[in-house]
Backbone as CSV, one residue per row, in Angstrom:
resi,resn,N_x,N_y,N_z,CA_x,CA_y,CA_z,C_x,C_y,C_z
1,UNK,0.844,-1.188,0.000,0.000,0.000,0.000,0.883,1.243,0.000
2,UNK,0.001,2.097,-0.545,1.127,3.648,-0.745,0.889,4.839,0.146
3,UNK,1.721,5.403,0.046,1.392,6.337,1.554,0.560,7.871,0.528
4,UNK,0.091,8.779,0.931,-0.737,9.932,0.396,0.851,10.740,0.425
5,UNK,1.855,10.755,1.703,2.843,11.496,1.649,4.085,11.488,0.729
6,UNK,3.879,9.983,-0.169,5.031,9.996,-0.925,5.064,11.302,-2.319
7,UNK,5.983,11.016,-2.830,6.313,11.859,-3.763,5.914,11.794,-4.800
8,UNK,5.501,12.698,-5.845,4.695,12.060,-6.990,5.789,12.373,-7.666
9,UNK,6.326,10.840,-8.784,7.174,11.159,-9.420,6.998,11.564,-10.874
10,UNK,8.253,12.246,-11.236,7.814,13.637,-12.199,9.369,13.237,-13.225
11,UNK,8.867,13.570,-14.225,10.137,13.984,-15.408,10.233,15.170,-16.309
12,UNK,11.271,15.593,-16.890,11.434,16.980,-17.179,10.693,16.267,-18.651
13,UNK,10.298,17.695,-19.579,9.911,17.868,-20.661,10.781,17.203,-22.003
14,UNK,11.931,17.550,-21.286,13.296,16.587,-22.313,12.983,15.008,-21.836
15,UNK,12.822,14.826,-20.894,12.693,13.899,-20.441,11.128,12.766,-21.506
16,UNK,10.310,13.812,-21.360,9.087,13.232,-22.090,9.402,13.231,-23.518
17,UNK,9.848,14.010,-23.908,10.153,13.519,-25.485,10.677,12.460,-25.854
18,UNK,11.520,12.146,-24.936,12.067,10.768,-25.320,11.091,9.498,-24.936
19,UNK,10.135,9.980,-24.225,8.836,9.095,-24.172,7.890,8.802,-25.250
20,UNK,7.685,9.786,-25.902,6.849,9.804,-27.243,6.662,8.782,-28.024
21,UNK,7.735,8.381,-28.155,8.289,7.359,-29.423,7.425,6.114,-29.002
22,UNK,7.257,5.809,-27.910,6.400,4.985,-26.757,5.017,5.319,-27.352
23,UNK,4.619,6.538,-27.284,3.142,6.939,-27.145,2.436,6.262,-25.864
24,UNK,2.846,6.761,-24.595,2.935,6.321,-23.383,1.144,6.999,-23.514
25,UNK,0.564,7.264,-22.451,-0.915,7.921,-22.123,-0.303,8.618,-21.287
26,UNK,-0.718,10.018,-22.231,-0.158,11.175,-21.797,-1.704,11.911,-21.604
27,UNK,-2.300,12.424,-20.429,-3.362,13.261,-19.944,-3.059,14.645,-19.962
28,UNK,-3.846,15.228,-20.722,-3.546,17.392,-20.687,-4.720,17.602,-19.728
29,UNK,-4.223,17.797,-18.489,-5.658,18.394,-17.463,-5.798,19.965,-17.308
30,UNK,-5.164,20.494,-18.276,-5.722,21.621,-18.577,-7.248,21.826,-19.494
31,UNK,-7.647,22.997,-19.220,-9.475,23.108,-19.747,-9.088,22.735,-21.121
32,UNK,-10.506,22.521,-21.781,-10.679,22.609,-23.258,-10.048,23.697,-24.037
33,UNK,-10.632,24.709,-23.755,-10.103,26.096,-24.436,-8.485,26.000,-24.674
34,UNK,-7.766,25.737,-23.168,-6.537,25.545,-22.969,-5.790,24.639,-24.437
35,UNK,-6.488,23.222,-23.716,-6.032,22.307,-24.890,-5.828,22.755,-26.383
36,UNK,-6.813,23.095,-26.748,-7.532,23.586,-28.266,-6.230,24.252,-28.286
37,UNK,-6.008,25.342,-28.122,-4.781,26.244,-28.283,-3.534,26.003,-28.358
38,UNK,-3.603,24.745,-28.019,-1.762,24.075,-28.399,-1.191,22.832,-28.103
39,UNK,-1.410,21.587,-28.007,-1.013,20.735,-26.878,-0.549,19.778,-28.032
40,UNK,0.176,19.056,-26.764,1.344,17.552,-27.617,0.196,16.823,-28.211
41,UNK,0.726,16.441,-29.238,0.118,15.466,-30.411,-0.842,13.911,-30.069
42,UNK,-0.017,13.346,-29.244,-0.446,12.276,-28.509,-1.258,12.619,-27.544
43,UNK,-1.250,13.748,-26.709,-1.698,13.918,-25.749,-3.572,14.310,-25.459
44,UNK,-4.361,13.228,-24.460,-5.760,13.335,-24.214,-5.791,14.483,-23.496
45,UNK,-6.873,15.290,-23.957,-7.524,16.133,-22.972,-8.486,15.814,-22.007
46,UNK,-8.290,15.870,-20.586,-8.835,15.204,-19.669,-8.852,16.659,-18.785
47,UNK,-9.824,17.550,-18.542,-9.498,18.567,-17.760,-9.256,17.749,-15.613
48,UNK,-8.816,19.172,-14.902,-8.814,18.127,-14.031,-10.050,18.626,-13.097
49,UNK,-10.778,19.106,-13.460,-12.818,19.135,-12.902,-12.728,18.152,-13.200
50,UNK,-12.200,17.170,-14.080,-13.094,15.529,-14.222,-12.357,14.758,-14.289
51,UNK,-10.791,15.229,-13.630,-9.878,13.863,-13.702,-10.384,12.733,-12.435
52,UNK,-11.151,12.812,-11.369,-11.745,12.004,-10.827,-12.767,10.973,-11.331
53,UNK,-13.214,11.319,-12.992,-14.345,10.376,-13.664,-13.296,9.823,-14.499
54,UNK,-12.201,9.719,-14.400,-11.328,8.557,-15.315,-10.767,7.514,-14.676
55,UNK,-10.882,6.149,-15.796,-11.619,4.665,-15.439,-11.168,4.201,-16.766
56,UNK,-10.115,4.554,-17.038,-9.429,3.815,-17.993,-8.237,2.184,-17.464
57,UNK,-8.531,1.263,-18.030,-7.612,0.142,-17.571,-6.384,0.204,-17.967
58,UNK,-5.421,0.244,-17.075,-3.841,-0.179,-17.609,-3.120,0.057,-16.415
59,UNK,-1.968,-0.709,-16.604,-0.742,-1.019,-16.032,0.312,-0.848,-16.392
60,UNK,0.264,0.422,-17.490,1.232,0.990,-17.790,1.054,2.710,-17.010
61,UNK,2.229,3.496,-16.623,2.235,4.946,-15.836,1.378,5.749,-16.733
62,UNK,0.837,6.634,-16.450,-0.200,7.572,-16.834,1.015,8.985,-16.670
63,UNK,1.058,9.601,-17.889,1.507,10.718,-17.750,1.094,12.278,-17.652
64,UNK,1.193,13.096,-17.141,0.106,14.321,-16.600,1.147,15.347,-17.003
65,UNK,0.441,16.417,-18.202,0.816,17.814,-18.380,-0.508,18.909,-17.898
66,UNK,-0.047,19.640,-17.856,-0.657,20.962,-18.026,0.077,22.298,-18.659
67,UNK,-0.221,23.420,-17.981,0.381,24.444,-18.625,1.709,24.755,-17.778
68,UNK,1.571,24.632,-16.041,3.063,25.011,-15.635,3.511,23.697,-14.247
69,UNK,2.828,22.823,-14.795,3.072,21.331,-13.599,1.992,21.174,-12.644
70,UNK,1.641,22.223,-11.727,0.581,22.604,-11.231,-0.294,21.747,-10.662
71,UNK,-1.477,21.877,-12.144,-3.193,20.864,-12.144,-1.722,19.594,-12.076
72,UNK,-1.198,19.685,-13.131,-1.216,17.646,-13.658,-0.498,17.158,-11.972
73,UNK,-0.063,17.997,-11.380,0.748,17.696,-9.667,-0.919,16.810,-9.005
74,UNK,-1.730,17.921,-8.947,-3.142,17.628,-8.423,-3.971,16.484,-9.347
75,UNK,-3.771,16.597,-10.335,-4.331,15.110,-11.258,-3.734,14.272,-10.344
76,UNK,-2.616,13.895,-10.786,-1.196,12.938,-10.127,-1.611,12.280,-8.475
77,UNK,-1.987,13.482,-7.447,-2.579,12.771,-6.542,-3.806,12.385,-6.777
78,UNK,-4.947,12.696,-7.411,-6.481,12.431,-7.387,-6.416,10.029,-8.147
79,UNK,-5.393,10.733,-9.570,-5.319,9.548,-9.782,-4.214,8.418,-9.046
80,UNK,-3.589,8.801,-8.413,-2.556,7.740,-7.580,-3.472,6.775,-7.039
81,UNK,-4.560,7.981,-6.036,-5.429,7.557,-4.282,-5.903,6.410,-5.432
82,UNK,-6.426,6.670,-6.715,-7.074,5.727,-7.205,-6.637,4.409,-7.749
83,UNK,-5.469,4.373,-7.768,-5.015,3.168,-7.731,-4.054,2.989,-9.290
84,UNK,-3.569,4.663,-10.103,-3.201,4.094,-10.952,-1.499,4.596,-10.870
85,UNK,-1.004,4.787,-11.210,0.781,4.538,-11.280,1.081,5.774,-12.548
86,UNK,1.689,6.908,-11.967,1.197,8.643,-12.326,2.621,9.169,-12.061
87,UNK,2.900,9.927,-13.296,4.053,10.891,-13.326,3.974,12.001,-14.021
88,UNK,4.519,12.865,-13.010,4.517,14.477,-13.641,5.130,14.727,-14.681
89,UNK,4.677,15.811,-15.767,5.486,16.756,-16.462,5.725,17.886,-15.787
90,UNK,7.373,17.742,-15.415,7.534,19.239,-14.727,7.386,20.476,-15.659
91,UNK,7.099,21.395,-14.860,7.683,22.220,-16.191,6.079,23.137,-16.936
92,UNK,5.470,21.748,-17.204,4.294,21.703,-18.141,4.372,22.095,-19.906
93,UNK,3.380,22.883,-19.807,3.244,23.148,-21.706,4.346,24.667,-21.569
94,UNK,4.442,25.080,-20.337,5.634,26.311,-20.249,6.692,25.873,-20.239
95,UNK,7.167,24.570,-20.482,8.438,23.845,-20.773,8.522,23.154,-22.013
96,UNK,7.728,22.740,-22.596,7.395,22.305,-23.743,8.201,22.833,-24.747
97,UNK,9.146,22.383,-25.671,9.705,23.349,-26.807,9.306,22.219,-28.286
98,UNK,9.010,20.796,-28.015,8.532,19.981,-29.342,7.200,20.591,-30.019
99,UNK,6.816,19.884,-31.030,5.906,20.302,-31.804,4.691,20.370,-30.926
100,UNK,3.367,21.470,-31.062,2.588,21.183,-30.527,1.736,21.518,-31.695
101,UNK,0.067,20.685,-31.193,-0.738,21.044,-32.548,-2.267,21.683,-31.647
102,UNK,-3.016,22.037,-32.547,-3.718,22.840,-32.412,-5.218,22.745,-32.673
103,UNK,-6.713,23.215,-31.996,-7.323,22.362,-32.107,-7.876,20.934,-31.125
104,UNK,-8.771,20.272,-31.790,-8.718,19.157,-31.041,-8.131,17.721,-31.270
């Protein structure tokens, strides 16, 4: 069992690019509007008003952006308590320098 006090672990933005290639499940819990306006290619928009209604299966880490680390920190705990295996983008979409697209 996991403690609420541990650390949510996190990787830099350089760090996630080299994840890509993976196409790991990458969550943007920033709003819609947010999303629409720029976000990684792979990446679901899941705001985090409703990262508590996600109920997706896997046993692979769930990865969490936003715009400056922030929400996806607060995703990161909402989805841990729940039982899934969660790592930060530090940094967020204000660290971001790869392609982003636009839209939904």
């Amino acid at each position: 069992m996991f403690s609420l006090f541990h650390r949510i672990p996190s990787i830099s933005t350089t760090e996630l690019t080299a994840q890509i290639k993976r196409r790991p499940t990458l969550l943007d819990v920033r709003t819609a509007t947010e999303y629409r306006s720029g976000h990684i290619a792979i990446a679901t928009n899941w705001p985090l008003a409703k990262i508590n209604q996600y109920k997706r299966q896997t046993s692979e880490p769930i990865y969490l952006i936003c715009q400056s680390g922030r929400r996806s920190k607060q995703a990161a705990k909402i989805l841990r308590t729940n039982g899934y295996q969660v790592i930060n983008v530090r940094g967020g979409m204000n660290s971001w320098t790869g392609p982003i697209r636009s839209g939904k």
